[in-house]
PAZAPA-4460 file (N, C-alpha, C; in steps of 0.05 Angstrom, whole numbers, plus 32768, in hexadecimal, padded with zeros to 4 digits):
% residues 308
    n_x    n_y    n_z   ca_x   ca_y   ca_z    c_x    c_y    c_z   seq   type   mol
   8BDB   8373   87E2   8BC9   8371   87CB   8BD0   8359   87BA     1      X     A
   8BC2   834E   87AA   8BC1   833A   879D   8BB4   8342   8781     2      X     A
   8BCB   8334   8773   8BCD   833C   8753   8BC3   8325   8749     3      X     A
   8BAB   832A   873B   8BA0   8315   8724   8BB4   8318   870B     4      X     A
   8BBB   82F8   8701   8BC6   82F2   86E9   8BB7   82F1   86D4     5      X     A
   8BB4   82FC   86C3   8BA3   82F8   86AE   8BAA   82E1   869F     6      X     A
   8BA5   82CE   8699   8BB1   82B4   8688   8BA2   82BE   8669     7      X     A
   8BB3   82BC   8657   8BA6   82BC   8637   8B96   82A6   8631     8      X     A
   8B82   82B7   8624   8B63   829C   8617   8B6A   828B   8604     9      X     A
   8B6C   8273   8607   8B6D   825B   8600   8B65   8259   85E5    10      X     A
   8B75   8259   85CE   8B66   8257   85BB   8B64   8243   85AC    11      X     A
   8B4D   8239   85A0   8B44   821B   859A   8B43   8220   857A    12      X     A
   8B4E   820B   8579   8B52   820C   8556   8B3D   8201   854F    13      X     A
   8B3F   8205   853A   8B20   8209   8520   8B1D   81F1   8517    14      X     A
   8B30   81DE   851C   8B32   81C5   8510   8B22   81B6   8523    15      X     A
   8B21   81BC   8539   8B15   81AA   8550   8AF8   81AE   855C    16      X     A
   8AEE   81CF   8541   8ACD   81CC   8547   8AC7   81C8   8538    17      X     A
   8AD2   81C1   851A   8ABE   81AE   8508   8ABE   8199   850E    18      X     A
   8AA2   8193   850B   8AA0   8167   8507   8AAD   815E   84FD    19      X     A
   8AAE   8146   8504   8AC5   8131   84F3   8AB2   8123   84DF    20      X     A
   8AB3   812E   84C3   8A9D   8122   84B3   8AA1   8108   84B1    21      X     A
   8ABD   80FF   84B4   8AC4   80E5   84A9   8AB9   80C9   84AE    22      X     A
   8AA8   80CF   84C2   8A95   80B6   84CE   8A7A   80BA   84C1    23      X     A
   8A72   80CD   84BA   8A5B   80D5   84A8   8A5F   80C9   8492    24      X     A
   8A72   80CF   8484   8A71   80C7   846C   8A7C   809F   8468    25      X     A
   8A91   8097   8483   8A8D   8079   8484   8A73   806E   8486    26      X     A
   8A66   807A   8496   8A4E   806D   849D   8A3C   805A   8489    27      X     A
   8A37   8069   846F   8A27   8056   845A   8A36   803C   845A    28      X     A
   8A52   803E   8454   8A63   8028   8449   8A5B   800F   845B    29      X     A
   8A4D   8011   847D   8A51   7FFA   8488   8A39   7FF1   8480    30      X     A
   8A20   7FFF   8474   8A03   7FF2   8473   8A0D   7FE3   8453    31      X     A
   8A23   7FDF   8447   8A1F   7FD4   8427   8A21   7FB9   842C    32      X     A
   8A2D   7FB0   8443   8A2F   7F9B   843F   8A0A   7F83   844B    33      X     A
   89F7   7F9A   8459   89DD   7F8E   845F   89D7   7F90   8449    34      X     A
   89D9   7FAD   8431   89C9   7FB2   8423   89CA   7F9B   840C    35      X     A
   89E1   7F8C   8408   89EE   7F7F   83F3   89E0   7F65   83FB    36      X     A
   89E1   7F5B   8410   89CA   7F49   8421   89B4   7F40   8416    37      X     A
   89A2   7F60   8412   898E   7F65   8414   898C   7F5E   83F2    38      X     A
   8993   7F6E   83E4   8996   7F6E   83CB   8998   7F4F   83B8    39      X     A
   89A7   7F45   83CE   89B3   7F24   83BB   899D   7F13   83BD    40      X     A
   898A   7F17   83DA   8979   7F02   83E3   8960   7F03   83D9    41      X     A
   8958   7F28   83DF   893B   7F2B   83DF   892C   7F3C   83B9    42      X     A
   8948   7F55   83BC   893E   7F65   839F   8948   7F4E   8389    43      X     A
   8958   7F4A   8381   8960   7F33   8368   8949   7F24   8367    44      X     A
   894E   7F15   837B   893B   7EFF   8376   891B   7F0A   8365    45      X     A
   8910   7F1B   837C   88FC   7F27   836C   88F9   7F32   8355    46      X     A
   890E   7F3F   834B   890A   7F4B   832D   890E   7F32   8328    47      X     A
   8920   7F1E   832B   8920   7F09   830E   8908   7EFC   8311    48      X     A
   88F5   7EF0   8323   88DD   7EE5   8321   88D0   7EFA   830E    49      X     A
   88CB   7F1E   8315   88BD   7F23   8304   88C5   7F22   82E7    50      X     A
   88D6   7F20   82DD   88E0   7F1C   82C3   88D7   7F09   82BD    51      X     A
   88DD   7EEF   82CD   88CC   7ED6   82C8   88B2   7ED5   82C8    52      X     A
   88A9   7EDE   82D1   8887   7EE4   82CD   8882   7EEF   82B4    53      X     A
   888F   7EF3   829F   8887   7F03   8288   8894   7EEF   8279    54      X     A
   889F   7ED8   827E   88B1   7EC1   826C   8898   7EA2   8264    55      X     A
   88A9   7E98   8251   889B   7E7C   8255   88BA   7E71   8254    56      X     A
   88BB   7E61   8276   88D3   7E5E   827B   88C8   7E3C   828B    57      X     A
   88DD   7E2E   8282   88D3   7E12   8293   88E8   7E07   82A9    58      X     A
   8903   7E1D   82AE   8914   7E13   82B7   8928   7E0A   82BB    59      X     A
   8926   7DFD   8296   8944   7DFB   828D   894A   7E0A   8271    60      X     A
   8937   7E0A   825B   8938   7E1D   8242   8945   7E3B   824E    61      X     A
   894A   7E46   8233   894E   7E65   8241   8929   7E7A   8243    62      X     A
   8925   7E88   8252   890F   7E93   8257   890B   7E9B   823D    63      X     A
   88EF   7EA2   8231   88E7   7EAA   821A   88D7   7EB9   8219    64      X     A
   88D5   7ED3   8215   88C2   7EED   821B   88A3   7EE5   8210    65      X     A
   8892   7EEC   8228   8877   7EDE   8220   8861   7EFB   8226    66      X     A
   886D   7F0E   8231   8855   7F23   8239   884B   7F18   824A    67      X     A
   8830   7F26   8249   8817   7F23   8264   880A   7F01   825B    68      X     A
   8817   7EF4   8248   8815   7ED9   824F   8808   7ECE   8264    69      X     A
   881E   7ECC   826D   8819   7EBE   8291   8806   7ECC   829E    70      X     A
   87FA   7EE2   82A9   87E9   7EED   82B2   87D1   7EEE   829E    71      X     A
   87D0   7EE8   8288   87B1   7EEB   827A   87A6   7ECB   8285    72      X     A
   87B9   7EB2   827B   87B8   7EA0   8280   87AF   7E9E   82A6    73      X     A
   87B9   7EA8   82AF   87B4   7EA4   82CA   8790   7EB4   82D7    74      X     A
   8792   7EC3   82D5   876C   7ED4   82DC   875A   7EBE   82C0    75      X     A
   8766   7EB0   82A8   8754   7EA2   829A   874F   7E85   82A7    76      X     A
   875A   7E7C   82B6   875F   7E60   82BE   8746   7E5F   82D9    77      X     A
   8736   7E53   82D8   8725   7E4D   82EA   8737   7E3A   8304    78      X     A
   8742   7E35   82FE   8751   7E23   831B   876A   7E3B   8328    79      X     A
   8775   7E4B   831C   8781   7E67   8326   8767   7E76   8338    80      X     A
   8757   7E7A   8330   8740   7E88   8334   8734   7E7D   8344    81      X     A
   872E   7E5F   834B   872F   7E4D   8365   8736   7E61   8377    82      X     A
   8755   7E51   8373   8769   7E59   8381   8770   7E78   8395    83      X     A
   875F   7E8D   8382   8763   7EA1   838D   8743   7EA7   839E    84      X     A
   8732   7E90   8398   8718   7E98   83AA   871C   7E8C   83C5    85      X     A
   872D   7E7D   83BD   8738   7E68   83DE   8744   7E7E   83F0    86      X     A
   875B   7E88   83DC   8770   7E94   83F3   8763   7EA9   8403    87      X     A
   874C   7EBB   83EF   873C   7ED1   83FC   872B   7EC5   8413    88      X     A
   8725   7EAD   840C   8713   7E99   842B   872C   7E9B   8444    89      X     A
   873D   7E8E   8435   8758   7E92   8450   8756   7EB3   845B    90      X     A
   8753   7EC5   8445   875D   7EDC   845E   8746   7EE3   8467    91      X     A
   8726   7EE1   8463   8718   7EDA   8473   8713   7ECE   848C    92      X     A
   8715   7EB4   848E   8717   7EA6   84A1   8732   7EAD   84B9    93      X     A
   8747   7EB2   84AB   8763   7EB6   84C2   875B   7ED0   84CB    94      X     A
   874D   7EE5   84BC   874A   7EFC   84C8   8726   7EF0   84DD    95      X     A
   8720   7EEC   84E1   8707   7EE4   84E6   8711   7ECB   8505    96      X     A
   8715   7EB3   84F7   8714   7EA3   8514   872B   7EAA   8521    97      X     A
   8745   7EA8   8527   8758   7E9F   8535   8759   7EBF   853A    98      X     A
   874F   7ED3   8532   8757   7EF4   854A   8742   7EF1   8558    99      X     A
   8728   7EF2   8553   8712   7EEE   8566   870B   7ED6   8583   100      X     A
   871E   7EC3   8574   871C   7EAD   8580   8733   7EB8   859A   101      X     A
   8748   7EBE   858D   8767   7ECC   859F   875F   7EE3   85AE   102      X     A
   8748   7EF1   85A0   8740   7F04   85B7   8730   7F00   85D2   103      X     A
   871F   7EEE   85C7   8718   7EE9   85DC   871A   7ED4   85F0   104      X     A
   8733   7EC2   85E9   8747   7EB2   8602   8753   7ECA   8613   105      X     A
   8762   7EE6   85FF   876B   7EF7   8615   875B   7F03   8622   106      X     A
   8742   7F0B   861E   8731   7F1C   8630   872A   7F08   8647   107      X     A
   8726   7EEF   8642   8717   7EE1   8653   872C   7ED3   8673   108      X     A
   8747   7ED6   8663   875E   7EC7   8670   876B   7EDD   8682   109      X     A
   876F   7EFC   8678   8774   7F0E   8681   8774   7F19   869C   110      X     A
   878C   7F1B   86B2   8784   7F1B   86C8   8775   7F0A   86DA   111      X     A
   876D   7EEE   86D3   8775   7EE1   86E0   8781   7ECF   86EF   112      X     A
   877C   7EBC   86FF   8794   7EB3   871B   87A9   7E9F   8709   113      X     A
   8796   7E90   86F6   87A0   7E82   86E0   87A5   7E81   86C4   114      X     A
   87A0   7E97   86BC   879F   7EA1   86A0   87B8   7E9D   8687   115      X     A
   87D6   7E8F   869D   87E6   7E95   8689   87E6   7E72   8689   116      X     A
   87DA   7E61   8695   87D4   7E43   8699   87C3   7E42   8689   117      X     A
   87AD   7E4F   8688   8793   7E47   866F   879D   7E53   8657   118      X     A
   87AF   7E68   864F   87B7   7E6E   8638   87C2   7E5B   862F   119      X     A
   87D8   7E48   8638   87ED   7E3A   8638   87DC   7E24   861F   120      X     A
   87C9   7E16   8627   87C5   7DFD   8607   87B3   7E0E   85FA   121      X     A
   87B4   7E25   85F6   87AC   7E31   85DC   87C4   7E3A   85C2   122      X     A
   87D9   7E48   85D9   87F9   7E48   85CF   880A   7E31   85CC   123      X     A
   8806   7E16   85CF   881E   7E0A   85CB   8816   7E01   85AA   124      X     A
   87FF   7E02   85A5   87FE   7DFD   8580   8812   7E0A   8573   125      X     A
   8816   7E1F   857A   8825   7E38   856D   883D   7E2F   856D   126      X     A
   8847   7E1D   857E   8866   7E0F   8578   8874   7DFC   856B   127      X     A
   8859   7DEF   8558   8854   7DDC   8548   8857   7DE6   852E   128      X     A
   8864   7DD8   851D   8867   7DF3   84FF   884E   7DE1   84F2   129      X     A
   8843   7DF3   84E0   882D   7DF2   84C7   882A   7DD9   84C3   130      X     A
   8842   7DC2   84B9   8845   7DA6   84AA   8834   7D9A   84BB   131      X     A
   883D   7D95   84D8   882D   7D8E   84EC   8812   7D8F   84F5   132      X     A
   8812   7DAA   84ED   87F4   7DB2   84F5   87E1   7D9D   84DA   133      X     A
   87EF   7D9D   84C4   87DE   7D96   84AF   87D6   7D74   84B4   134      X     A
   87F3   7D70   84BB   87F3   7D50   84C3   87DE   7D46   84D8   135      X     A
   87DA   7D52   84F0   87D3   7D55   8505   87AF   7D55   84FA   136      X     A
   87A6   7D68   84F2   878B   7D6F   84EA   8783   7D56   84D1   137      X     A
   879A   7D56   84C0   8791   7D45   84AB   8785   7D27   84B5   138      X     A
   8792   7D22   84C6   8790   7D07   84D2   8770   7D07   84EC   139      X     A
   876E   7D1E   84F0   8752   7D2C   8505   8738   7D29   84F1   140      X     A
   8747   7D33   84DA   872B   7D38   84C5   8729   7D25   84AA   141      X     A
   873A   7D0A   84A7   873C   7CF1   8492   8718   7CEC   84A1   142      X     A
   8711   7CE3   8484   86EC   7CD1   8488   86F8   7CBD   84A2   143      X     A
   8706   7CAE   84A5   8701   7CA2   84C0   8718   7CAE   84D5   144      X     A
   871C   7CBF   84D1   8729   7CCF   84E8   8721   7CC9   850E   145      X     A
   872F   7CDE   8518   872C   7CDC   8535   870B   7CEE   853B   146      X     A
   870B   7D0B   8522   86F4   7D0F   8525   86DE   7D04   851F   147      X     A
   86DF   7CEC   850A   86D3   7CDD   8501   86C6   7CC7   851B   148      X     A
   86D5   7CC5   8523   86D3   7CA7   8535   86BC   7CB9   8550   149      X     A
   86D1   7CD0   8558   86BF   7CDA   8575   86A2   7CE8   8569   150      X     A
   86A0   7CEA   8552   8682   7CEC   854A   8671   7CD4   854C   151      X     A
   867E   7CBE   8536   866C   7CA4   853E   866C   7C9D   855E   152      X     A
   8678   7C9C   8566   867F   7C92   858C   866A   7C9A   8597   153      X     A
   8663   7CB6   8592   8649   7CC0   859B   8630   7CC1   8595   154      X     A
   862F   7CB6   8577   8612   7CB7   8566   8615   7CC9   8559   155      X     A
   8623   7CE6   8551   8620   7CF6   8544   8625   7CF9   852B   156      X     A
   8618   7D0C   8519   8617   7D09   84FD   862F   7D16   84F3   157      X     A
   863A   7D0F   84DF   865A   7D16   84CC   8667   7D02   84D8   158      X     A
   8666   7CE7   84DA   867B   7CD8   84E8   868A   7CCF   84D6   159      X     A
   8682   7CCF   84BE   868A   7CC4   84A3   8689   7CDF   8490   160      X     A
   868B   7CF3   8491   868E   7D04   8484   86A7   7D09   847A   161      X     A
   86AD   7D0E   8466   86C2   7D11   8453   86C5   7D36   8452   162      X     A
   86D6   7D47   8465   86DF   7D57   846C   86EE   7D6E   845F   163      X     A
   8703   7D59   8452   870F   7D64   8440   8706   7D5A   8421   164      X     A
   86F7   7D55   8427   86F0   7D48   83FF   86E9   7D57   83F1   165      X     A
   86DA   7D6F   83FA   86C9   7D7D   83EB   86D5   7D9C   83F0   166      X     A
   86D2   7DB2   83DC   86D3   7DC8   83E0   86BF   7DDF   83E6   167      X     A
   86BC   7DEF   83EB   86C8   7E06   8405   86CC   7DF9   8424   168      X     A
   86BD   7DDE   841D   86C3   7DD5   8447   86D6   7DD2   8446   169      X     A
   86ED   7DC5   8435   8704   7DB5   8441   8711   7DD8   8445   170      X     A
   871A   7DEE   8434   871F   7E00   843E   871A   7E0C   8460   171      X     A
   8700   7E0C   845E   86F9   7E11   847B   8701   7E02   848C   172      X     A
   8701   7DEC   848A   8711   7DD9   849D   8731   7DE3   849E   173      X     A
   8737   7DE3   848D   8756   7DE1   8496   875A   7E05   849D   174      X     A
   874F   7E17   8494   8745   7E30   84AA   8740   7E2D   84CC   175      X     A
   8733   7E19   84D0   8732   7E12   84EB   874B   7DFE   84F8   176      X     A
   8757   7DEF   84E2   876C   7DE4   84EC   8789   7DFC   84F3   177      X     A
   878A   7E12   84E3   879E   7E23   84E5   8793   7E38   84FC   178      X     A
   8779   7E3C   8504   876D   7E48   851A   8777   7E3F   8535   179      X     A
   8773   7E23   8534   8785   7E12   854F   879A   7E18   8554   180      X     A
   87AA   7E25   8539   87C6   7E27   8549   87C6   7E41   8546   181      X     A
   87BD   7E55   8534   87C6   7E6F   853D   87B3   7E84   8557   182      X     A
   879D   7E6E   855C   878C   7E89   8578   879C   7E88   8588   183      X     A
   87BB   7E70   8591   87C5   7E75   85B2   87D9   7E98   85A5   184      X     A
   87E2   7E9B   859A   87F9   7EB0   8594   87E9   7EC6   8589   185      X     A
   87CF   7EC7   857A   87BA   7EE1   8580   87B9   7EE1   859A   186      X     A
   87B6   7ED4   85AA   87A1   7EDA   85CA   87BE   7EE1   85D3   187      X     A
   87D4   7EDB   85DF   87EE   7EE9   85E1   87EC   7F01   85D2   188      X     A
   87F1   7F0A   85BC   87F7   7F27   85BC   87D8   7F3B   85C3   189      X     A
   87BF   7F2A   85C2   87AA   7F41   85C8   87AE   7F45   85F1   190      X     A
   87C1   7F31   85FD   87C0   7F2C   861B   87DF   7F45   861F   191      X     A
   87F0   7F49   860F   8801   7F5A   8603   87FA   7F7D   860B   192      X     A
   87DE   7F7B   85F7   87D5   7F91   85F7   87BC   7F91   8610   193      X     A
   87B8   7F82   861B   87AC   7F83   862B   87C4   7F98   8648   194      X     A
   87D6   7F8A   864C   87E4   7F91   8659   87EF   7FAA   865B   195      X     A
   87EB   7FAF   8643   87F7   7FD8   863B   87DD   7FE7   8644   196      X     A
   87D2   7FDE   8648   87AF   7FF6   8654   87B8   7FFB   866D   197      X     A
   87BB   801A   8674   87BF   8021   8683   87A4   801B   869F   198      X     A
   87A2   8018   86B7   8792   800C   86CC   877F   801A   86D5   199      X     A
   8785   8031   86D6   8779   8043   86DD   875D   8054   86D5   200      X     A
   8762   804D   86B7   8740   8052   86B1   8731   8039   86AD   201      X     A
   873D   8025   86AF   8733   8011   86AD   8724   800A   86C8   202      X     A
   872E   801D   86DA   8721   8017   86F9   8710   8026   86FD   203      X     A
   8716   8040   86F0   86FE   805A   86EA   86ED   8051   86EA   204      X     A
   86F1   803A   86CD   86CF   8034   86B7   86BA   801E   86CF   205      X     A
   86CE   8015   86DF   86C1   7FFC   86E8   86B1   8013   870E   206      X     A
   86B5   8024   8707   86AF   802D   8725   8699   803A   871E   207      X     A
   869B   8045   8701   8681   8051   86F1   866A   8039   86E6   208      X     A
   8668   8020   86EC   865B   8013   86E9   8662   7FFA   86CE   209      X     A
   8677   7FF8   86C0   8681   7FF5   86A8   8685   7FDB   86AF   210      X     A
   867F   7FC6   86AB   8684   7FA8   86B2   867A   7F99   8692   211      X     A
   8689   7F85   8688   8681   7F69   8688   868B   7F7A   865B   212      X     A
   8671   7F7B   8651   8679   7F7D   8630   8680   7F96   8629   213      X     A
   866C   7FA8   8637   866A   7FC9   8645   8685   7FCC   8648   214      X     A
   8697   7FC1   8658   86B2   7FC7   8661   86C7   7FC4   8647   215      X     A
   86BF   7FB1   863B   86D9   7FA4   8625   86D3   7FBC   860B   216      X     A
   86B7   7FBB   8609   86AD   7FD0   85E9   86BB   7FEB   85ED   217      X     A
   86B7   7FFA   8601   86B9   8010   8604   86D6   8017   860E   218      X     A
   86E3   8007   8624   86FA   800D   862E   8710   7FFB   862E   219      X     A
   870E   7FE5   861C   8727   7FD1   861B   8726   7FD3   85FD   220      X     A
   8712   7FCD   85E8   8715   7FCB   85CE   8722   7FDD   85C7   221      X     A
   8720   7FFE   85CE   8729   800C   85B9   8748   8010   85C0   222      X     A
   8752   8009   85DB   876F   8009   85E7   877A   7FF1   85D6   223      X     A
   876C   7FE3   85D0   877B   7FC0   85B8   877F   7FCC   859F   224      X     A
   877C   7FE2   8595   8778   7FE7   8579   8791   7FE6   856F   225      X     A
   87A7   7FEF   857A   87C3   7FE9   856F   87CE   7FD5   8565   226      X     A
   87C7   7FBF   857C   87CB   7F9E   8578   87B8   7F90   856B   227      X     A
   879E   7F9C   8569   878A   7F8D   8557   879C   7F91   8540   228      X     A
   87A2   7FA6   8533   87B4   7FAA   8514   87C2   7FA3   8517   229      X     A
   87D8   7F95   8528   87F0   7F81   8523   87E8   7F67   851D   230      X     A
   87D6   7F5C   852C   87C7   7F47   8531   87BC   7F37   8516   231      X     A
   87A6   7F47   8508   8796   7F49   84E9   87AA   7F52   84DE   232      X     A
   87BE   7F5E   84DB   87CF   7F5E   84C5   87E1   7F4B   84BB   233      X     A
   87F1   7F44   84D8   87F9   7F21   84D1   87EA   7F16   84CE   234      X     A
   87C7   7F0E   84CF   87BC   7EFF   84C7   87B4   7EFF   84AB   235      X     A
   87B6   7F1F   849F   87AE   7F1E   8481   87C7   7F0F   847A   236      X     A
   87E2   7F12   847A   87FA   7F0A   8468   87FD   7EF1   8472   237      X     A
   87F2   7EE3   848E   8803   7ECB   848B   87E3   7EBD   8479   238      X     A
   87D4   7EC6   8477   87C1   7EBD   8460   87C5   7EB0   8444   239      X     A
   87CB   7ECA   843F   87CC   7ECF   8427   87ED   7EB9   8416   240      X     A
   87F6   7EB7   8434   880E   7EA2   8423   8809   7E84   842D   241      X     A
   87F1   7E83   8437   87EB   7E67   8442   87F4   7E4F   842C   242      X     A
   8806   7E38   8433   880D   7E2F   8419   8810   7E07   842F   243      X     A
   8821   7E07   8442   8828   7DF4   8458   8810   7DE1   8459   244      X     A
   87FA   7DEB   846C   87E7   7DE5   8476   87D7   7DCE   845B   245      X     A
   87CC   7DE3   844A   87C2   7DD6   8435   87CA   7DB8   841A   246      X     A
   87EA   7DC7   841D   87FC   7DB3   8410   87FA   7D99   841F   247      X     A
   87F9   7D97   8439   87F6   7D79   8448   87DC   7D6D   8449   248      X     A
   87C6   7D7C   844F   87B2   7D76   845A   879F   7D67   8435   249      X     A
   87A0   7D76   842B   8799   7D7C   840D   87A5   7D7A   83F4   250      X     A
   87BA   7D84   83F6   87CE   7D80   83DF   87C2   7D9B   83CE   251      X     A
   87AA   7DA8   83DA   879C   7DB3   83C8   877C   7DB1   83BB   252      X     A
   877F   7D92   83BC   8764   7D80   83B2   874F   7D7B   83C7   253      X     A
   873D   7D73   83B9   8738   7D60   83A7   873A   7D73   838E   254      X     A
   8747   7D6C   8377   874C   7D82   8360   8758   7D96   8370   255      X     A
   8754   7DA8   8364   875B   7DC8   836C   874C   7DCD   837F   256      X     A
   8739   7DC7   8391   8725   7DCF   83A0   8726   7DE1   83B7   257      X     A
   874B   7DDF   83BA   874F   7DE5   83D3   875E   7DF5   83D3   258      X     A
   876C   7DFA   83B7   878B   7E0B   83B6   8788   7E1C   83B8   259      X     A
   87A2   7E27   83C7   87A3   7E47   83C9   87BB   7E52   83B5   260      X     A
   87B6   7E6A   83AF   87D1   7E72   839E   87EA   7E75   83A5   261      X     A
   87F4   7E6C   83C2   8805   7E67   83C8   8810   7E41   83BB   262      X     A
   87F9   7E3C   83BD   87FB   7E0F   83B3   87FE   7E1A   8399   263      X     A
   87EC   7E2D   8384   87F2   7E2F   8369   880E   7E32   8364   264      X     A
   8815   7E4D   8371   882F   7E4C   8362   883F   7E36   836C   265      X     A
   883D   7E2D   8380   884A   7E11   838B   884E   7E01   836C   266      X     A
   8834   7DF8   836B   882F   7DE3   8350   8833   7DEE   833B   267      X     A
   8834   7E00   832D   8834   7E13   8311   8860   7E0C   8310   268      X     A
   8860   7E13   831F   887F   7E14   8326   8892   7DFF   8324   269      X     A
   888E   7DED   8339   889B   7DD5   8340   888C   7DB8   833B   270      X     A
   8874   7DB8   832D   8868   7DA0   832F   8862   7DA3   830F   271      X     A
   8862   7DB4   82FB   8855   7DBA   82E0   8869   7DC1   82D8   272      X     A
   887F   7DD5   82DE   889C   7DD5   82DC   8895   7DF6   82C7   273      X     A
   887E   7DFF   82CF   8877   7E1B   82C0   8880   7E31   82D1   274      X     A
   8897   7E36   82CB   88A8   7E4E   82E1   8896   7E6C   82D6   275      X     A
   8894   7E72   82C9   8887   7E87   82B5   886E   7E84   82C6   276      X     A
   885C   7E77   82C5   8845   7E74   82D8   884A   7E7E   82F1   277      X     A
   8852   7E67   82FA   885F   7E6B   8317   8867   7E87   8320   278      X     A
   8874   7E8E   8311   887B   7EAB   8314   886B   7EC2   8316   279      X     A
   885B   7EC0   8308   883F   7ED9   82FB   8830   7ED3   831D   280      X     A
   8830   7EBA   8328   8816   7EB4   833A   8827   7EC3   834B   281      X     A
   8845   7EB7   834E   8851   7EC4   836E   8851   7EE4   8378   282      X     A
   8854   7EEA   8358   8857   7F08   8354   883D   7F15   835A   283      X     A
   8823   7F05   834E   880A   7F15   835C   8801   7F10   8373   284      X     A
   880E   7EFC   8380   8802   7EFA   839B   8820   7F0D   83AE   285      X     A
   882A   7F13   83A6   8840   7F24   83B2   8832   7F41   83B2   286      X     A
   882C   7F46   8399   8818   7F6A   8391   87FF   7F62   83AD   287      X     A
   87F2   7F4D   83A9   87D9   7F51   83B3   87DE   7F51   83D4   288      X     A
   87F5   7F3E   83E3   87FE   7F46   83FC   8808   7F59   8400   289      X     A
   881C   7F65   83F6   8822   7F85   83F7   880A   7F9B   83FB   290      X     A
   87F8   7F9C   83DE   87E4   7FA5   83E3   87D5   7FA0   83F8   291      X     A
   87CD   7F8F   8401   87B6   7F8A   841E   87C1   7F98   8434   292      X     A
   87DD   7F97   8436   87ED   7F97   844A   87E9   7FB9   844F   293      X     A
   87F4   7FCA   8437   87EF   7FE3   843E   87DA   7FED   843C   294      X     A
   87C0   7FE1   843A   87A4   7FF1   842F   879C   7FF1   844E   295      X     A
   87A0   7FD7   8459   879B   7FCB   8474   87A2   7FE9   8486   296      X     A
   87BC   7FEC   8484   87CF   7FF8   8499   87C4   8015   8492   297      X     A
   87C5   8020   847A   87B6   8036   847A   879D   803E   8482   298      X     A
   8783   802E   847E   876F   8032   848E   876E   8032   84AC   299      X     A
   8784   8020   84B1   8781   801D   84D1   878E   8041   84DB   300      X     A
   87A8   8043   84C9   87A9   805A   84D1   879F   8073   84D2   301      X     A
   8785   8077   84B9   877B   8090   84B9   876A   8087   84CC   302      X     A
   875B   8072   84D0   874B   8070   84EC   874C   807A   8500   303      X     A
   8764   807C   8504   8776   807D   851E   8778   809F   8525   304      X     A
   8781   80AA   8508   8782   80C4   850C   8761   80CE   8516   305      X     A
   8752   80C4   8507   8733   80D3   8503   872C   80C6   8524   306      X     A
   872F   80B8   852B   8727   80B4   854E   873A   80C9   8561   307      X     A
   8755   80CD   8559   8770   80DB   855E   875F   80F7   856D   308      X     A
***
């Protein structure tokens, strides 16, 4: 016969089934040093502009409490007010040409033999920063420019047209100059989302007869809707701070004709030496991108649910 040993049950101390809180509670300590980061670069700074926005401060005096000063002065000023009919043209136009334009390089480039070759000089603008682009166009669109010249060469009318002289065109123009470089990197991320559509009903739709606008309305548009809202959303904000482009091409002018409130506070600031201005403008064009930004994102998202 064979005798089982009973061995005694192992007993596990109490100490070794509680958690070890002690990493729980380190844990905050390692984010203080992003948070302190964050704090020195991005929140400071902002409260003291808004403080300054309620000052008549020039820079070197000490700030001097002025109230809604700066903001009455600012909605009263007809060249602010310019300024903010321009920028609303910018988010017009950036929402308008360069996604439509980007959408439809990707639909058209999409799957085929050459498509990432014909994308290719729509994207290399995009590697060129702003200064360039302004330089680049400014010199396309001067009264005797290169566009100037290949108009006369041919007989055609504006060969001598003055481009930038006048306002709302010169706006539009330099809308089309910032279009050149942002449709290659729209048509990349809508070729992005092109790529995430699953194949299969897409082969469905085409066996059920679905070809050519038929195919894109019904079974590619509404699969883009994710990336359409990435797409128009960077296009409302990088709008709305449009400041590069204009500063070269324009300076702003002829007069104010051209400025956006991004050039205002530029000039209110550093060229008039009115920090208190400057301030009130940065601060409302900060509310009003914020704002766009989430009214944007919310609609897109109850959309989303109510199709959901």
């Amino acid at each position: 016969m064979t005798s089982t040993i009973e061995r005694p049950p192992v007993k596990v101390r109490a100490s070794s089934q509680r958690p070890d809180r002690t990493g729980a509670r380190m844990a905050p300590l390692f984010g203080l040093p992003a948070v302190g980061v964050v704090a020195l670069l991005l929140y400071l700074p902002f409260l003291w502009t808004t403080y300054v926005s309620f000052t008549d401060y020039d820079g070197l005096a000490s700030p001097v409490w002025s109230g809604l000063a700066n903001y009455k002065a600012m909605f009263s000023d007809p060249d602010l007010v310019g300024a903010l009919v321009n920028t609303l043209l910018w988010v017009v136009g950036m929402v308008t040409l360069p996604v439509v334009l980007g959408l439809l390089i990707a639909v058209l480039t999409y799957g085929h033999k050459w498509g990432t070759w014909l994308r290719l000089p729509f994207l290399l603008p995009y590697a060129i920063s702003g200064v360039a682009v302004g330089v680049i166009w400014g010199f396309v669109l001067q009264p005797d420019g290169a566009l100037g010249q290949v108009l006369g060469f041919f007989g055609l009318p504006g060969a001598h047209t003055g481009w930038l002289q006048a306002g709302p065109g010169n706006t539009l123009m330099m809308i089309v100059a910032v279009t050149w470089q942002a449709a290659g990197v729209n048509a990349l991320l809508f070729v992005v989302g092109l790529q995430s559509i699953p194949g299969e009903p897409l082969e469905a739709a085409r066996l059920d007869g679905a070809e050519g606008f038929s195919l894109f309305r019904h079974h590619l548009w509404p699969q883009l809707r994710p990336i359409t809202t990435v797409v128009i959303g960077l296009s409302i904000v990088g709008s709305l701070k449009t400041f590069d482009v204009v500063w070269v091409m324009t300076q702003g002018g002829p007069g104010t004709s051209s400025e956006t409130l991004a050039l205002s506070m530029y000039k209110e600031t550093f060229v008039l030496n009115d920090y208190g201005q400057g301030a009130a403008i940065a601060l409302f064009l900060s509310l009003v991108t914020f704002a766009a930004s989430i009214l944007y994102l919310r609609y897109q998202l109850g959309d989303a649910r109510e199709q959901g």
